[in-house]
Structures are given as structure tokens and as C-alpha cells.
N, C-alpha and C positions, 0 to 999 in steps of 0.2 A: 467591407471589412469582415475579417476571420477573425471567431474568437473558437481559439483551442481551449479546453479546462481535462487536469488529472487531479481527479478526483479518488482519495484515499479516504481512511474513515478519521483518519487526523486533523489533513489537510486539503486545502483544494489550490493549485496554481492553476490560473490564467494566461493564457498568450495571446493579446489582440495584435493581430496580423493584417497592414497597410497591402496589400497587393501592389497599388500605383506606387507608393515609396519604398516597400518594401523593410517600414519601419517594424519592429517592437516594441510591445508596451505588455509590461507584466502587472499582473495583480496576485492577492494571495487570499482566501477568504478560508473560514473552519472547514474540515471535510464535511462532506456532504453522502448519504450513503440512505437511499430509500428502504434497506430496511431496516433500516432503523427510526428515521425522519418521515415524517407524514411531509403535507405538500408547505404548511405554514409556516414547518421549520427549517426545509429547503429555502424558501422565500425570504426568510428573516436570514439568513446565514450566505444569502448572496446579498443581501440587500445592507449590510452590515460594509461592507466598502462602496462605499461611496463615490467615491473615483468610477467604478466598474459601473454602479448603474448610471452614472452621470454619462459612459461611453454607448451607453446601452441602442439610443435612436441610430445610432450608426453602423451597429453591428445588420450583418443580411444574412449572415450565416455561422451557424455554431457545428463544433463541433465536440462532444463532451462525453469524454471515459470516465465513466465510476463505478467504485467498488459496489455494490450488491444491485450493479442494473446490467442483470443477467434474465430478465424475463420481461414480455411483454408489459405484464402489470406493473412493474415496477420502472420501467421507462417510460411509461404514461406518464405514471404521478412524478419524474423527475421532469419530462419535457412539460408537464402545464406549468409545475414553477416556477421554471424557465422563458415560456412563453409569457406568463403573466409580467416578464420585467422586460425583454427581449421581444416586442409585440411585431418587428418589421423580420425577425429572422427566422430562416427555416433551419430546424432542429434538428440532428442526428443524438441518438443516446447509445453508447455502446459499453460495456463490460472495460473495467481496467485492464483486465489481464493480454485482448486486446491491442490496448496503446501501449503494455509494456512491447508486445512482440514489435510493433512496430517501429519503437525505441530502441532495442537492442537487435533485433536481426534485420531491417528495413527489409530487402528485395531477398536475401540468403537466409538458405536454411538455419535452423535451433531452437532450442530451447530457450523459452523465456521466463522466468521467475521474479516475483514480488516477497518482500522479505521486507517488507516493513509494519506497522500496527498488524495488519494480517497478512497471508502469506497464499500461492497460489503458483499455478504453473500453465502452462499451453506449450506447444507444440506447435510451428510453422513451417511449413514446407518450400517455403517462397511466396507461395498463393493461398494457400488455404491452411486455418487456422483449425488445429484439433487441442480441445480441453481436455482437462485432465479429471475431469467431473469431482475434484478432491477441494474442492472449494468450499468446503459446508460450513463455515464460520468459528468463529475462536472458542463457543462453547467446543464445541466437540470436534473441530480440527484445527486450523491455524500452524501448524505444525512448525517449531523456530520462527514463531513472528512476538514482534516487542508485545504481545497480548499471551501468546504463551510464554515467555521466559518471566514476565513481568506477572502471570498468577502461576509460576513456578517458585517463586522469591516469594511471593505471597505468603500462599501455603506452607514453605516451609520456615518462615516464620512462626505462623498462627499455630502450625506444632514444635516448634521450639528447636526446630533442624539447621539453623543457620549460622554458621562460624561467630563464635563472637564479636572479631571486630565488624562485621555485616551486620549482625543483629544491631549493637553498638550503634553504628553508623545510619541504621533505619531510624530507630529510637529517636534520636538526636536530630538527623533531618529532614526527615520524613513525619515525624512525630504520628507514629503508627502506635494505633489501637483498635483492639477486635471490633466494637462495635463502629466505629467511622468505617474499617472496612468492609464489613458486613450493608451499611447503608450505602456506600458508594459501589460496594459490587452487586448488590442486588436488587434496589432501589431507584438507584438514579441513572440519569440518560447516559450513554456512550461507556458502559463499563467499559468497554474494549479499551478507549482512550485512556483509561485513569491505570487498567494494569500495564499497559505498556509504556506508562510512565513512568515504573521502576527496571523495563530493562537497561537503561546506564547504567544500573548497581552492577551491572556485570563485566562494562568496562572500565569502573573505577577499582573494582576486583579483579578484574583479567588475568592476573598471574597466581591467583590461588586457584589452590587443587578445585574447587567446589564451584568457582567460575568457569572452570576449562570440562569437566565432570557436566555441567548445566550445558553448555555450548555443543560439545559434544553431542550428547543425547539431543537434541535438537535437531541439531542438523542431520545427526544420521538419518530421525523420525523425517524429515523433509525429504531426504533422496528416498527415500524406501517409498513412502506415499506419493511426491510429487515430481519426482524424475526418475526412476525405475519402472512407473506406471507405463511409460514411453517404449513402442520397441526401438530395439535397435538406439537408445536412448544413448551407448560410451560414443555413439559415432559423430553427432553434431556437440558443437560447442554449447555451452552450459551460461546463459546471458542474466544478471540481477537486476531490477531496478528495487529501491530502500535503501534507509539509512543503515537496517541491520545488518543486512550486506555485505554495504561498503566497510561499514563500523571492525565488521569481524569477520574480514576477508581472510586473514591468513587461517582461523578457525576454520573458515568454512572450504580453503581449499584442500587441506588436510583430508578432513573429509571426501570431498571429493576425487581427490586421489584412493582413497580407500574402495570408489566406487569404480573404479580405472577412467574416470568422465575427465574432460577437458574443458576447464572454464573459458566463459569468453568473455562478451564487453560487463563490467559494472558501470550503474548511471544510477545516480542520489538523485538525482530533480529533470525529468525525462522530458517536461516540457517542449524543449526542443527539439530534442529529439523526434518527438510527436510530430510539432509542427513540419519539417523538416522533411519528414517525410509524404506528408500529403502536400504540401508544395509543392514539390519535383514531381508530383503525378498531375499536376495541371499543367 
């Protein structure tokens, strides 16, 4: 048995993959993201579906892309615990960005892009995979990911910049106040997750000036950072995996016409894709 896992800082899907039947079987646990998570909260957050470890004797091989395991150190402490629940399978850890290319370009050239909780890009040639070293996290880049637009609505709130019916509309259901968000952005676990949980304010807003103004500037900040970094970057097609993506595709084609690029595949839950592709290589 194959288990694939795409691991965001949101969420994590699962694919246990039957070889002899050629069955699937999906799971879904919280994201999982070593830099953020030491080894015990990896452990408790796979260990939280229970289905998944109950498949766990059976799995012999894993395969598993996640957001911040771009470094030796930090694919250790994701493969121990891993291995501590998964004790008969041998372990691959690899970077998301990674199983996006592999989700949206399989064997053919492009660019690949993530646009969801955070945001990122790579380059594939067919065979070999170039980063875009622009991955440095939603403090200080993120650039159009639900963690940037979601502490762009933040802040301009907390200075009093936000269209009435929006502020309105936070007030009332979001029941926003400075000090909860001052404790939840800089006190407790996964800010990233809590401010990307008001970028839907911007598709319930979508057709005002300040929605399309936010969207904008976003996405331009994205191709200038994460797809202009590319040479020769208008020639291959332009591929997303996220929800914010798919969410605000015609935004984001806009833009990318502005850059003269040519978008390609979008995919909201790549899992299969994933899988799909390392299949057909055996």
C-alpha cells in the first residue's frame, strides 16, 4: 500500500493507494507544516483520524509533500512522526511546491503555483525542478495567499480603512476586536491559518472597488516576485494549485494578461493528481 499526503499549513489530504486493486481511499487530517509544529504536534494531528492510523500496519510506503519541508532538518522531525505511527513504511519527505509541479505540469514544461494559506512557485523543465527561492513565509512574503489578503482586511480594519459595509459585516460576524486579534496573531499557534480565514471577505465583497483594489495588488505582488523571477517565464504556461486560485481566477487572469503569460491547468485538491502521477512512473 501507497500513502500519498499534500500537506498545506491549513490542511493535509491523504491518498492510500491499493496497487493489486488499484483502489482509493481518502483521508483528511489538519495541516501539518514543521515549521511551525514540533514532532508531538505532527503526531497528535495525524493521529487525530483515526481511520488513517487504524490503515497505518499496512501502508510499506509513503509518500508526503509539505509546506515548510524544504530542508534536511525539517524533514527529519516530519519523517520521525511519521515513522513513529507508520513503523513498517519507508518514508520520502519532499517540499509542496514539488507535488504542485507535479499536479499541474506531470512530464511537460511550466510553471507551477500554490495560492492557498501561503503562496509559492517553481519552475519544471519536464525533469528537473528550479525554485523560485521566494518562499520565505507570510510574515514577510506570502505574496496573494489567503494569509496575506486575510492580514491585509486585518490591518485595515484595526486603522479604520475599510468600507463600511465590510467593517459592518466583520463586526457582526466575525466579532472582531483589537485585543482577540492581537492574541491570535501573535500569541497563538498557526496565525497564518486564523488570517487566512478572512480572505472570503473578499469574495463576499468581490464586486466593490476595495475587493478588486486588494486582489489586484496581490496578484500583481505574485507575478513580479513569483513568476517574473523565471526567465523566459511569458513562454510556458502559467499552472495553480489553492483555493485562492481557483476562487479568483478571472482576477487573477486579468493580471496575468497584464504580464503577457498564458495560464494553464488550475487544481483545488491536487491529491490526485499527485498520485497519478507517480503511478504511471512505476
Amino acid at each position: 500500500m501507497i500513502l500519498f499526503a499534500d500537506s498545506g499549513s491549513t490542511k493535509t489530504a491523504w491518498l492510500l493507494y491499493n496497487p493489486a486493486t488499484k483502489s482509493r481511499k481518502y483521508f483528511e487530517t489538519v495541516g501539518i507544516n514543521p515549521i511551525i509544529h514540533h514532532h508531538e504536534e505532527i503526531y497528535q494531528k495525524i493521529f487525530s483520524n483515526a481511520e488513517l492510523v487504524a490503515s497505518a500496519p499496512t501502508v510499506q510506503e509513503i509518500k508526503f509533500f509539505g509546506a515548510g519541508c524544504s530542508s534536511p532538518e525539517r524533514n527529519r522531525l516530519a519523517e520521525a512522526a511519521l515513522k513513529s505511527i507508520f513503523t513498517n513504511a519507508t518514508i520520502e519527505i519532499d517540499h509542496d511546491m514539488k507535488a504542485a509541479a507535479y499536479a499541474i505540469c506531470g512530464s511537460e514544461p511550466g510553471i507551477a503555483c500554490i495560492l492557498g494559506t501561503g503562496s509559492n512557485s517553481i519552475f519544471f523543465d519536464g525533469e528537473t525542478l528550479v525554485e523560485s527561492y521566494a518562499g520565505i513565509g507570510y510574515i514577510l512574503g506570502d505574496e496573494a495567499s489567503g494569509a496575506y489578503f486575510g492580514k491585509t482586511i486585518l490591518r485595515d480594519f484595526l486603522y479604520h480603512l475599510l468600507p463600511q459595509e465590510i467593517e459592518a459585516y466583520l463586526l457582526s460576524e466575525y466579532k472582531l476586536e483589537k485585543n482577540t486579534i492581537f492574541q491570535l496573531v501573535y500569541k497563538e499557534a498557526s496565525p497564518n491559518r486564523y488570517l487566512a480565514s478572512f480572505a472570503p471577505v473578499l469574495s463576499k465583497f468581490r464586486e466593490t472597488d476595495y475587493a478588486q483594489v486588494v486582489l489586484q495588488k496581490g496578484f500583481t505582488e505574485f507575478f513580479d516576485f513569483h513568476v517574473s523571477c523565471f526567465e523566459n517565464f511569458q513562454e510556458y504556461p502559467i499552472g495553480f494549485v489553492g483555493s485562492i486560485a481557483t476562487t479568483f481566477k478571472p482576477e487573477l487572469e486579468k493580471v496575468a494578461a497584464e504580464f503577457e503569460c498564458t495560464l494553464g491547468k488550475f487544481v483545488t485538491k491536487p491529491i490526485d493528481d499527485i498520485a497519478d502521477y507517480f503511478i504511471s512512473k512505476k
